[in-house]
Backbone as a ProteinNet text record, in pm:
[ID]
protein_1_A
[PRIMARY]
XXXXXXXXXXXXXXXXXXXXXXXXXXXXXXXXXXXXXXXXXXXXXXXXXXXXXXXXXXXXXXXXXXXXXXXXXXXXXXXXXXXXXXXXXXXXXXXXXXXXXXXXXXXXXXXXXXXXXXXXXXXXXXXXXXXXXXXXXXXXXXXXXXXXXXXXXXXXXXXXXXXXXXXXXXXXXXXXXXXXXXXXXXXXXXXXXXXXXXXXXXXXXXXXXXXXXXXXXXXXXXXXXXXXXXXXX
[TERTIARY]
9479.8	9431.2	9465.5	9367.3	9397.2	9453.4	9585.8	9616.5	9549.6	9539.8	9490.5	9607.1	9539.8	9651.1	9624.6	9747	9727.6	9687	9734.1	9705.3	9835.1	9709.4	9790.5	9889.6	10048.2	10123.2	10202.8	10207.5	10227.5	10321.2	10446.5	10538.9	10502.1	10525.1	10523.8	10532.6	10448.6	10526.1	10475.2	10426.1	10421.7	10251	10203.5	10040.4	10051.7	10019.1	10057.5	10045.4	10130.5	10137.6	10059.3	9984.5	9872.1	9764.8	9780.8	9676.8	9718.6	9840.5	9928.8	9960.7	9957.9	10016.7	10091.9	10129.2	10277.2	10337.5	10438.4	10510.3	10613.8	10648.6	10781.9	10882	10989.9	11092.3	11205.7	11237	11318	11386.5	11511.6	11636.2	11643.8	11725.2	11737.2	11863.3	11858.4	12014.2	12079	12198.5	12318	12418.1	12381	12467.7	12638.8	12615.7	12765.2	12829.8	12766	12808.1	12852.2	12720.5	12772	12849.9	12882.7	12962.9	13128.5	13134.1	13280.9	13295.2	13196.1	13198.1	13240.4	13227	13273.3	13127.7	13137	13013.8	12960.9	12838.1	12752.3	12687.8	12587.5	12523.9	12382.7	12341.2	12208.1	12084.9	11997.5	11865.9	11769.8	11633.7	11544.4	11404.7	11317	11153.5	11089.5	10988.6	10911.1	10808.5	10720.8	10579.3	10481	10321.8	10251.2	10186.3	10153.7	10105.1	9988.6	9968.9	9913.4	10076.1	10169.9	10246.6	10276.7	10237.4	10256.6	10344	10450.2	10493.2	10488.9	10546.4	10526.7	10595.9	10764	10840.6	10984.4	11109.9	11224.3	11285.4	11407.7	11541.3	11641.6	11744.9	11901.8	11981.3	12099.5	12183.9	12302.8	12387.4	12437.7	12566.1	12661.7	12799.1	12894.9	13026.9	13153.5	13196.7	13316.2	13341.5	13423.8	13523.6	13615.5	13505.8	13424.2	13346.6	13332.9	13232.5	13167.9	13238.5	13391.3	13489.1	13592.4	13609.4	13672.1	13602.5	13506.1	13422.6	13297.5	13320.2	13176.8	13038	13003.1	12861.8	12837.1	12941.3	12964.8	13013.8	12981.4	12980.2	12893.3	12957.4	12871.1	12774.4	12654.9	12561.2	12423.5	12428.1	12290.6	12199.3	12024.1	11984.6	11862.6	11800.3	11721.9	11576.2	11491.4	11361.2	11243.2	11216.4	11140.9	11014.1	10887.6	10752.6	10748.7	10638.7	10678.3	10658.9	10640.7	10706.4	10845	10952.2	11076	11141.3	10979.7	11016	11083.9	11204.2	11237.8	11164.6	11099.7	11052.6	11083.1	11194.4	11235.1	11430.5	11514	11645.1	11720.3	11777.3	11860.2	11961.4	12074.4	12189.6	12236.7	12371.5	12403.5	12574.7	12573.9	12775.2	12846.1	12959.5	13021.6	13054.1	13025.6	13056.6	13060.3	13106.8	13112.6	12959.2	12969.5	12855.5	12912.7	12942.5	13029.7	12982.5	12989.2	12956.8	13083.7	13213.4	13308.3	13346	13233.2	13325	13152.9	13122	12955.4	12957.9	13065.4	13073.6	13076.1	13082.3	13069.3	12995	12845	12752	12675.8	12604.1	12513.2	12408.4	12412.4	12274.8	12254.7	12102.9	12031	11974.7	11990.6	11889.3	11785.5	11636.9	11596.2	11494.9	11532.8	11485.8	11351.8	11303.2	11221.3	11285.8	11342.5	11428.3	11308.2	11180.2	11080.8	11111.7	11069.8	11049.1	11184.4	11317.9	11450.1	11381.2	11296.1	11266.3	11319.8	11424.8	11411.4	11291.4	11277.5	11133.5	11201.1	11329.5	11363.7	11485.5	11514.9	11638.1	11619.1	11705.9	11756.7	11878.7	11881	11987.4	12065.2	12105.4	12156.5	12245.4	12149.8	12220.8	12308.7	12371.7	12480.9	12422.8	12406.5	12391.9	12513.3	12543.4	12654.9	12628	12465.2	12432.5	12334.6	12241.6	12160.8	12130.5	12071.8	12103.9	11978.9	11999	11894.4	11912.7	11831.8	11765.3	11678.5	11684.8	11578.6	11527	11385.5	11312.3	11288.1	11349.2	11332.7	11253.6	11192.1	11162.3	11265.8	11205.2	11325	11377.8	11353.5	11396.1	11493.2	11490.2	11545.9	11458.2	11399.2	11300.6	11267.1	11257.8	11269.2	11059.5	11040.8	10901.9	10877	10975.5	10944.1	11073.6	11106.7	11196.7	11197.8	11376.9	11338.6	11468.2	11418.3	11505.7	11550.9	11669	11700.5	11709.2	11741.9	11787.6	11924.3	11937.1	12077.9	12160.2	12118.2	12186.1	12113.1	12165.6	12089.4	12126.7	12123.8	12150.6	12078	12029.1	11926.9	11961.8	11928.7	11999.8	11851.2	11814.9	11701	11553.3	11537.5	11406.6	11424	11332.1	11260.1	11344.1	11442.1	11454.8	11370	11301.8	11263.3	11326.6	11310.5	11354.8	11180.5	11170.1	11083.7	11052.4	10920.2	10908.3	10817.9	10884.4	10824.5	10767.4	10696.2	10659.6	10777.3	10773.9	10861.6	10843.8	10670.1	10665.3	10695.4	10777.3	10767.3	10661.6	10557.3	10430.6	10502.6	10453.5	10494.8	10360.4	10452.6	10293.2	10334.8	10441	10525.9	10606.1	10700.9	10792	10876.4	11003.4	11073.3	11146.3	11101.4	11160.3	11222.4	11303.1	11440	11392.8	11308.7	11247.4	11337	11335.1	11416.1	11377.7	11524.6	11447.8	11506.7	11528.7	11566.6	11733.9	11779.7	11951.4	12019.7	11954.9	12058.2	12084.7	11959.6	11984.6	12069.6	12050	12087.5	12259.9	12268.5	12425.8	12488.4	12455.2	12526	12504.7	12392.8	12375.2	12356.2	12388.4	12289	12195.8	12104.9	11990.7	11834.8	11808.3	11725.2	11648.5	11503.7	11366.2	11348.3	11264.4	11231.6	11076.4	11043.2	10827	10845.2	10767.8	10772.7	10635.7	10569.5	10440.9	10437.8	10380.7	10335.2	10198	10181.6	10008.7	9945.9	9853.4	9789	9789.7	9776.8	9724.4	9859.1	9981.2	10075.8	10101.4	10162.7	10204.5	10325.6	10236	10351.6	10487.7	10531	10638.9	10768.2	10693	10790.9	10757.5	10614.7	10643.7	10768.1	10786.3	10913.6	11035.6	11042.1	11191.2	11214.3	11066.9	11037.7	11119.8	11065.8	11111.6	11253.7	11304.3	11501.2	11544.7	11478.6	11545.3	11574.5	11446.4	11450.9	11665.4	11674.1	11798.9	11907.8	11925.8	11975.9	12031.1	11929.3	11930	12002.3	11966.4	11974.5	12141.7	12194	12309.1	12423.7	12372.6	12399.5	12439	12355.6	12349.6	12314	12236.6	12246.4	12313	12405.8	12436.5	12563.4	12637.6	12710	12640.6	12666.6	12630.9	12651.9	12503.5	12598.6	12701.8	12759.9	12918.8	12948.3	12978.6	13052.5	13095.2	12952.9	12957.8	13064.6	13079.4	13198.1	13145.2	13209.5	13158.3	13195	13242.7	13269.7	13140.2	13093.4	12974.6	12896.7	12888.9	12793.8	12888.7	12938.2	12981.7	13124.3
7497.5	7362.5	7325	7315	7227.1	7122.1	7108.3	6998.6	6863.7	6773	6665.7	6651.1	6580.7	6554.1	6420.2	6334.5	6237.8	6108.3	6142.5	5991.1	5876.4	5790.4	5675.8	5620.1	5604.8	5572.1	5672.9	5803.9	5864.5	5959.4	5982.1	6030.2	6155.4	6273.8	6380.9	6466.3	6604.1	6672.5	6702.3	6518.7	6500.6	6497.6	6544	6493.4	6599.4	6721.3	6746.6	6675.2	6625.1	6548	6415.5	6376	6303.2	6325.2	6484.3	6519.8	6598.1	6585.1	6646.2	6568	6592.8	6461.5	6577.2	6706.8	6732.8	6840	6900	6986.7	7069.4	7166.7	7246.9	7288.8	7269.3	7299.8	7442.4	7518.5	7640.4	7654.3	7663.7	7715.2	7817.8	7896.6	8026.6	8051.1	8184.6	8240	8292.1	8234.2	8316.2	8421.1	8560.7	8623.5	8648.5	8605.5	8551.9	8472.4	8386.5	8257.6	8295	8381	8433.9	8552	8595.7	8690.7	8653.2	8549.4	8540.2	8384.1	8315.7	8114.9	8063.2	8107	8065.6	7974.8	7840.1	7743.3	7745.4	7818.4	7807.4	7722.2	7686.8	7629.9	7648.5	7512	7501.6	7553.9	7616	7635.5	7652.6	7582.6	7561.8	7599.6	7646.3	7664.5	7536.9	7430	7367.8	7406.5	7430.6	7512.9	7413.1	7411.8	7375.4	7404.5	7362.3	7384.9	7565.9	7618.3	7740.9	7823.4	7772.8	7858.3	7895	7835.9	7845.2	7789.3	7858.1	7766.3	7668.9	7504	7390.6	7382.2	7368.2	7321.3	7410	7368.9	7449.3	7374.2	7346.7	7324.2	7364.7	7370.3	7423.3	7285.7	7295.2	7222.9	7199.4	7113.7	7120.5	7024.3	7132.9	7071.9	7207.8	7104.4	7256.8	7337.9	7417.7	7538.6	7422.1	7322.4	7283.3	7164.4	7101.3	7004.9	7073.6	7148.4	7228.2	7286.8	7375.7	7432.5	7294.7	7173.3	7073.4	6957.3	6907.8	6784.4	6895.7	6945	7068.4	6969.5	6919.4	6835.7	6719.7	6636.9	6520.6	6473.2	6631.8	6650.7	6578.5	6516.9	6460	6586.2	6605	6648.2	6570.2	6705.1	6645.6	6756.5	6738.3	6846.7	6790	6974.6	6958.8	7038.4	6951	6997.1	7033.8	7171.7	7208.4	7232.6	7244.1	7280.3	7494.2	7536.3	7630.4	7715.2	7615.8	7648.8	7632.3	7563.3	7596.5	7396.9	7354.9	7204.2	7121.1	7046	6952.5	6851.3	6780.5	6704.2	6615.7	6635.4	6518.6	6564.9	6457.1	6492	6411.1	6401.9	6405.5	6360.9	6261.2	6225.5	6100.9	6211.6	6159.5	6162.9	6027.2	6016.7	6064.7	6041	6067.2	5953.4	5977.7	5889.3	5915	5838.2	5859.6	5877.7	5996	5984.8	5905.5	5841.1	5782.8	5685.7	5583.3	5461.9	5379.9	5447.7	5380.1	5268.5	5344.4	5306.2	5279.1	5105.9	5049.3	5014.7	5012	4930.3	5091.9	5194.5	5321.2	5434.5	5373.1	5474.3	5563	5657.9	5735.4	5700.4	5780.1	5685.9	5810.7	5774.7	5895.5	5860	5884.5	5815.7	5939.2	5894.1	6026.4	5907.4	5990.9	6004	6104.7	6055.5	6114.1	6195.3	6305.7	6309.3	6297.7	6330.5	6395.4	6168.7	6103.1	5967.1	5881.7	5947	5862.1	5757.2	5754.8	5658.9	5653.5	5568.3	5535.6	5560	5604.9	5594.3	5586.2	5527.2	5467.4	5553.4	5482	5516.5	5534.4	5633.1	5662.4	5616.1	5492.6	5407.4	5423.3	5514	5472.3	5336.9	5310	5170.8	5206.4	5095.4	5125.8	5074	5179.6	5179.9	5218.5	5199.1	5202	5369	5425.3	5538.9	5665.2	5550.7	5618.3	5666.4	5771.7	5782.3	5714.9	5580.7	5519.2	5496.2	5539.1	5460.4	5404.2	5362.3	5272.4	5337.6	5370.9	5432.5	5312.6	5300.8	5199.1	5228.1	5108.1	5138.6	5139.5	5154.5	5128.1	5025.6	4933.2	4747.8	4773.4	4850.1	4856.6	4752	4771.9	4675.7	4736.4	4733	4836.3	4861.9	4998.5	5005.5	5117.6	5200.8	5231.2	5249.2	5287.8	5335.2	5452.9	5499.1	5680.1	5656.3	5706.2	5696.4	5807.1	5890.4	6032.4	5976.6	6053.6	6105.1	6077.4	6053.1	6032.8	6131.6	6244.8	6354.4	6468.2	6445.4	6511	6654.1	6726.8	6864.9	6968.3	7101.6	7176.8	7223.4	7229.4	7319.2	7397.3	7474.4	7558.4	7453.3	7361.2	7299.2	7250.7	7172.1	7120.3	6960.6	6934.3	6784.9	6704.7	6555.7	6472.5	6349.6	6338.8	6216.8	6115.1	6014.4	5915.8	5862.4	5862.2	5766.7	5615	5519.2	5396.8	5335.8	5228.1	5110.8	5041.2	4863.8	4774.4	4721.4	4728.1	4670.6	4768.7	4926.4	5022.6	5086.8	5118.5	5175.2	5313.9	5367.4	5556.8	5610.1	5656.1	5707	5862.8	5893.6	6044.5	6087.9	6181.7	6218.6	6370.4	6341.8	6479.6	6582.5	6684.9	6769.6	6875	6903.2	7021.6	7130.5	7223.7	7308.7	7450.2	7477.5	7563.2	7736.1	7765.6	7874.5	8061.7	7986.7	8158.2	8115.6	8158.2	8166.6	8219.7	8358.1	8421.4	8353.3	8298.4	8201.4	8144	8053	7872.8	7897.6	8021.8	8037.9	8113.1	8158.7	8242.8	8198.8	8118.1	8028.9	7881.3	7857	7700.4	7627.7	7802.1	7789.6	7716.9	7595.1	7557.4	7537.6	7540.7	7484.2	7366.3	7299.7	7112.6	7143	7054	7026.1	6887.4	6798.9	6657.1	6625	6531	6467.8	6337.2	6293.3	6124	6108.3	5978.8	5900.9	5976.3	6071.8	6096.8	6014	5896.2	5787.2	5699.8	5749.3	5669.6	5696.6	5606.5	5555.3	5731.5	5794.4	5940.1	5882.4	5787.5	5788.8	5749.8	5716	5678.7	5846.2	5935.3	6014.1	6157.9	6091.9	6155.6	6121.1	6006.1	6010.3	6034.9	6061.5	6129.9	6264.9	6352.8	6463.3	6484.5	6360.6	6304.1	6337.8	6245.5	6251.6	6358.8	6436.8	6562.1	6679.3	6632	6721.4	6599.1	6503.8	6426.5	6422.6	6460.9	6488.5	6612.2	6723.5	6859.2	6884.5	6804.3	6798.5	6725.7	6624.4	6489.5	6597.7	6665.5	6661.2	6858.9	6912.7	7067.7	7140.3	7097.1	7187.2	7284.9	7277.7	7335.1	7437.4	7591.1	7666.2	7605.2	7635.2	7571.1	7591.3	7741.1	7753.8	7676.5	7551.2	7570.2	7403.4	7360.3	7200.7	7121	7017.8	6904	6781.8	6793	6640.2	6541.7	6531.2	6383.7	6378	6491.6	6515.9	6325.3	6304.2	6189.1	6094.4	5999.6	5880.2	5898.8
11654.7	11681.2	11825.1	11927.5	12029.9	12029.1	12165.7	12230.2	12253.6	12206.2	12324.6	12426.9	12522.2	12642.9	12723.4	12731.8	12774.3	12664.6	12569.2	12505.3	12508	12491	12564.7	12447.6	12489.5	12392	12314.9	12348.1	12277.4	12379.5	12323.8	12463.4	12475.6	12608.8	12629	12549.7	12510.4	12437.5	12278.7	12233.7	12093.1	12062.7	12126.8	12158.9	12009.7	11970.2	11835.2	11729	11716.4	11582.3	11584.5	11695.8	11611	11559.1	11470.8	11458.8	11299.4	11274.8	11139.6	11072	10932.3	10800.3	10759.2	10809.3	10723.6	10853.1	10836.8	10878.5	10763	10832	10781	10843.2	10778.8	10883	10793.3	10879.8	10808	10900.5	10829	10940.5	10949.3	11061.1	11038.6	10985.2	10971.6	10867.6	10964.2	10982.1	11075.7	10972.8	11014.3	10964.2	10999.7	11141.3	11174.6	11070.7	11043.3	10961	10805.2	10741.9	10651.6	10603.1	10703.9	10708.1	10742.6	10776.4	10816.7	10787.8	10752.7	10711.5	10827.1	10898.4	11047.7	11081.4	11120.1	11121.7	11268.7	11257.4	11398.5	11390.5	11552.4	11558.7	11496.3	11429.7	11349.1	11443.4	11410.6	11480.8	11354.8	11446.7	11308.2	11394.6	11294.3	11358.5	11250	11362.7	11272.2	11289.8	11149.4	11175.1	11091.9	11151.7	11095.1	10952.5	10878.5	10715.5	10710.1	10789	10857.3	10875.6	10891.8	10935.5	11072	11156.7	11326.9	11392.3	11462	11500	11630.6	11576.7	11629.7	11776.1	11727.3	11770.6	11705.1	11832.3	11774.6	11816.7	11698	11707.3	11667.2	11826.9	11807.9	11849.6	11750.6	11749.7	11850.6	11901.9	12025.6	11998.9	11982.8	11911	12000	11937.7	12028.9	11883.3	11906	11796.3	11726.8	11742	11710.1	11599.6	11669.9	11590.2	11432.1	11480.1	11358.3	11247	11300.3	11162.7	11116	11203.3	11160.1	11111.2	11084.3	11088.6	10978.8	10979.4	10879.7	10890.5	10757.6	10765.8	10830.2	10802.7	10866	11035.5	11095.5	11254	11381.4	11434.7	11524.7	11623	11640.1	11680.3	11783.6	11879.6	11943.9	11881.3	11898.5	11849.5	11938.6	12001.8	12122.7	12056.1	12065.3	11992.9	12094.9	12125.4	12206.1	12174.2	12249.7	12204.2	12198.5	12236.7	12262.1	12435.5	12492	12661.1	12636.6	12554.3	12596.5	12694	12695.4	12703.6	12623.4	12647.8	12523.4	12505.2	12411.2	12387.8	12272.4	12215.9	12138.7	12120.6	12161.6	12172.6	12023.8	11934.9	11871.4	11886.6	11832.2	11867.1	11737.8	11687.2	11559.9	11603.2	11563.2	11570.5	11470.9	11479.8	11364.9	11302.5	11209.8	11082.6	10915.2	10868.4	10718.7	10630.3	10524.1	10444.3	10302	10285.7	10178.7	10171.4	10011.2	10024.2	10013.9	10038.3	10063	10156.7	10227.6	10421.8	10465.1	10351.1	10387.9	10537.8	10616.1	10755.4	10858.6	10780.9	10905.1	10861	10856.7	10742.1	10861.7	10781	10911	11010.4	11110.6	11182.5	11287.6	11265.1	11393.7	11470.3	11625.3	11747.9	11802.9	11758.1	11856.3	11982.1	12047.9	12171.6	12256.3	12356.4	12441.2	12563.8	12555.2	12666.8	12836.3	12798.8	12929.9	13020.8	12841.5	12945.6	12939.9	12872.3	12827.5	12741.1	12702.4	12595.7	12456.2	12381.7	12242	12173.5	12075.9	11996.5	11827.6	11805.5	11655	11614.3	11537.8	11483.1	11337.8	11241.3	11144.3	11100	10987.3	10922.1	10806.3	10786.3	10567	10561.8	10466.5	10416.2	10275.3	10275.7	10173.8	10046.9	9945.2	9816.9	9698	9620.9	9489	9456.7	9448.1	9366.8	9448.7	9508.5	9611.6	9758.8	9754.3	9967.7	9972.7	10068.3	10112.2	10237.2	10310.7	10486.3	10478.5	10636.6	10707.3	10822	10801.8	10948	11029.8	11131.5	11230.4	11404.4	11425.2	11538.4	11669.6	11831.7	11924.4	11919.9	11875.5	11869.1	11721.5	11657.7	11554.1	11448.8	11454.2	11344.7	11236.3	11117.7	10975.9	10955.1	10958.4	10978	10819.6	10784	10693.4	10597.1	10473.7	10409.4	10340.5	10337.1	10267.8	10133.4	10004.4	9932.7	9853	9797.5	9797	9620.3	9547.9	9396	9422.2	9288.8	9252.3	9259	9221.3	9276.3	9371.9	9480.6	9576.8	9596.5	9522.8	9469.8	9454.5	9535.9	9542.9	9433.7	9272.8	9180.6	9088.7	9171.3	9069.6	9106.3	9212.5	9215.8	9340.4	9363.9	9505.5	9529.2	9627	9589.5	9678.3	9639.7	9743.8	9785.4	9888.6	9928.5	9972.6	9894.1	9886.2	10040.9	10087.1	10235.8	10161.9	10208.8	10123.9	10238.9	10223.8	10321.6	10273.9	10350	10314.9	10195.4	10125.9	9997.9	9926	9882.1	9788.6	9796.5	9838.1	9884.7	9919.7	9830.3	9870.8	9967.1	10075.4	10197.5	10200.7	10155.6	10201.8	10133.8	10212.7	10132.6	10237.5	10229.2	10323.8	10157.8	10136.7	10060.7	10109.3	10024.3	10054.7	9929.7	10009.6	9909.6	9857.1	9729.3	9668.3	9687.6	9763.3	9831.1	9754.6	9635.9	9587.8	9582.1	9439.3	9397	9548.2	9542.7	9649.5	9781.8	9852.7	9978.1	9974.1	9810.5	9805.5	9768.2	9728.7	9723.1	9821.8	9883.2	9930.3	10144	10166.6	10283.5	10250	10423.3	10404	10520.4	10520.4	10596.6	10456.6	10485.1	10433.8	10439	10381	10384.3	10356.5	10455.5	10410	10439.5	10394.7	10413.1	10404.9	10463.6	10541.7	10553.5	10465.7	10466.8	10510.6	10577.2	10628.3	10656.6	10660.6	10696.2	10793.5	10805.3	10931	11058.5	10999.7	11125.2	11147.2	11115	11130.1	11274.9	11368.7	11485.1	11492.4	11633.8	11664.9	11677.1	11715.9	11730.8	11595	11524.3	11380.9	11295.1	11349.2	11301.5	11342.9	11492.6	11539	11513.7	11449.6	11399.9	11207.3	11185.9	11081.8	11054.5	11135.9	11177.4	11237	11284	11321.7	11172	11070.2	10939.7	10870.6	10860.8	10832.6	10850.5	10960.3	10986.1	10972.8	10965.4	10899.2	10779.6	10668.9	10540.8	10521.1	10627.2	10594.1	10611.2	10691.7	10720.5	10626.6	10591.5	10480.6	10357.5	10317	10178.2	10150.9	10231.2	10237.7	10336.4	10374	10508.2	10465.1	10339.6	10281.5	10193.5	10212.6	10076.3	9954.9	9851.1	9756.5	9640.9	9624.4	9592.2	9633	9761	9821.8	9822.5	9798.1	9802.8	9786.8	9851.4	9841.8	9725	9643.3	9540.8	9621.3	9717.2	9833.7	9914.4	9892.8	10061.9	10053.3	9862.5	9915.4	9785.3	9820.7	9694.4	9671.6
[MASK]
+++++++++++++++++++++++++++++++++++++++++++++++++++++++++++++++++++++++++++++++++++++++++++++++++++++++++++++++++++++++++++++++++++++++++++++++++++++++++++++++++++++++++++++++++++++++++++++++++++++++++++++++++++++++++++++++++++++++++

């Protein structure tokens, strides 16, 4: 599928995706990692519903972050086309995934690195049972919502996390697709697939694609032998 180029409103880079209502994202498998649990850095290929790939992201953390802080690691993550341009930057603090600590919950900023532009943020709000966010714009203004299962647990199936409007209006959906016993135990390189409105505004669909590793981190980024019953509640 050809590029357009130059549309108006639409930052560098992302001309792409106004032209996609889904993507996929697959991490790769570090055998370093599984060979010794020693926690590398994340890298992911996002490919179009054809299988091509889109865009790539590697993760951008130190050694000490990653074996001390494990899922809940503060991270940048640099999303390139395939010249090797960044075109969408990543940047997640550290903070609690817990609904203990409602005053220090998660949050994702992606960015334009080509124009330094904001283009929205990723919110979890504090729920008693559920992982719930807020897809927000740069003003922080609430433009869509994402809501996870009660137990957000890859165990033998596909999990989703819900994309709502503000009235409950389901337009989407980011899934954590089930990729075979041996992967899902023994790594925690994962598959997600990510559907939205064709005609939705590129830039909420780029922090679409923020959430995506958000989640992956939140809630799959541990083998799952390996899982923490704290990871979420």
């Amino acid at each position: 599928m050809p590029i357009p180029q130059g549309i108006q409103g639409c930052p560098p880079g992302l001309e792409y995706l106004t032209q996609i209502d889904q993507l996929l994202v697959k991490q790769k498998v570090e055998l370093l990692e599984v060979m010794t649990n020693i926690e590398t850095a994340n890298k992911y290929k996002i490919k179009n519903s054809m299988g091509q790939d889109v865009y790539k992201a590697k993760e951008k953390s130190n050694f000490c972050t990653r074996q001390c802080c494990g899922p809940i690691r503060c991270f940048q993550m640099e999303i390139t086309d395939n010249t090797g341009r960044e075109v969408l930057h990543l940047d997640r603090p550290l903070n609690c995934a817990t609904c203990c600590f409602p005053c220090c919950l998660q949050k994702l900023t992606v960015t334009s690195p080509i124009t330094g532009e904001v283009l929205g943020l990723i919110k979890q709000k504090w729920h008693p049972f559920l992982p719930v966010f807020e897809i927000c714009d740069a003003n922080e203004n609430v433009v869509l919502k994402m809501e996870g299962p009660f137990c957000a647990v890859s165990c033998c199936g596909d999990v989703n996390f819900e994309i709502k409007t503000k009235n409950d209006e389901s337009v989407g959906k980011i899934t954590k697709q089930w990729s075979g016993f041996a992967k899902e135990a023994f790594t925690d390189a994962d598959n997600f697939g990510i559907t939205f409105p064709l005609d939705l505004d590129v830039k909420v669909k780029a922090v679409l694609v923020g959430a995506v590793f958000l989640i992956d981190f939140m809630f799959f980024e541990q083998a799952q032998d390996q899982q923490q019953s704290t990871q979420w509640g």
